[in-house]
N, C-alpha and C positions, 0 to 999 in steps of 0.2 A: 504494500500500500504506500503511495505517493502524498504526501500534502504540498500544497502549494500555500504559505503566510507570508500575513502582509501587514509591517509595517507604515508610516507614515512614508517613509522614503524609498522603501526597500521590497521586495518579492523576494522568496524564496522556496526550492525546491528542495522536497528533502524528503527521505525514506528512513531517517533517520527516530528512532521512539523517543530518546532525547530530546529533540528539536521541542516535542510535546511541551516544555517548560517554558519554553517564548509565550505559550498563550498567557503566563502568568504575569509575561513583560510587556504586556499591552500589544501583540501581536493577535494579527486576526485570521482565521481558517479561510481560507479563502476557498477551496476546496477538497477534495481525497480523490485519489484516481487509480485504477490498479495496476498502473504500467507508467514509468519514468516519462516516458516520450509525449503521452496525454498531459500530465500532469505539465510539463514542460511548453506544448504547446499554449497553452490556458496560461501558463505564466507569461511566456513572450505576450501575447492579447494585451493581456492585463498591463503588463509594463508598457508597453506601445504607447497604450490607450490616456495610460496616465503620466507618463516621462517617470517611471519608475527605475530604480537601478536592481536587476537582474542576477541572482546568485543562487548559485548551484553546487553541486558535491562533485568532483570531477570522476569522482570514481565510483558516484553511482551513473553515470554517464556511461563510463566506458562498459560498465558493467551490462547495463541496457544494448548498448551497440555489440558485446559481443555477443548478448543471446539472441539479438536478432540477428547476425551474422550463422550463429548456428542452427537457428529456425528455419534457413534459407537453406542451408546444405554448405554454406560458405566457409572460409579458412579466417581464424582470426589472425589479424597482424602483427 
């Protein structure tokens, strides 16, 4: 599971169950998604939408990229 929080200035994406503790810091759920990529889409929108600064876990990324790499039949890099 993906959430996507949203500060005053800030979006964030994260799979992380930690992260959970931001809602205490005045961050807000912006949504839950059950795939990195969804979750990440909805966050670009959102930052677009509102000149928000954008931030992500780089290695729940690549993480995403390589099971969709192996969902394909592909080689990872």
């Amino acid at each position: 599971m993906f959430k996507v929080l949203r500060n005053r200035d800030r979006v964030l994406v994260t799979g992380r169950g930690e992260d959970a503790a931001l809602l205490q810091l005045g961050w807000t759920l912006v949504g839950a998604f059950d795939d990195w990529t969804s979750a990440y889409k909805a966050a670009v929108k959102l930052a677009e939408r509102e000149d928000l600064i954008l931030e992500w876990y780089l290695e729940e990324e690549l993480a995403a990229a390589k099971a969709t790499l192996k969902a394909i039949g592909g080689e990872p890099v």
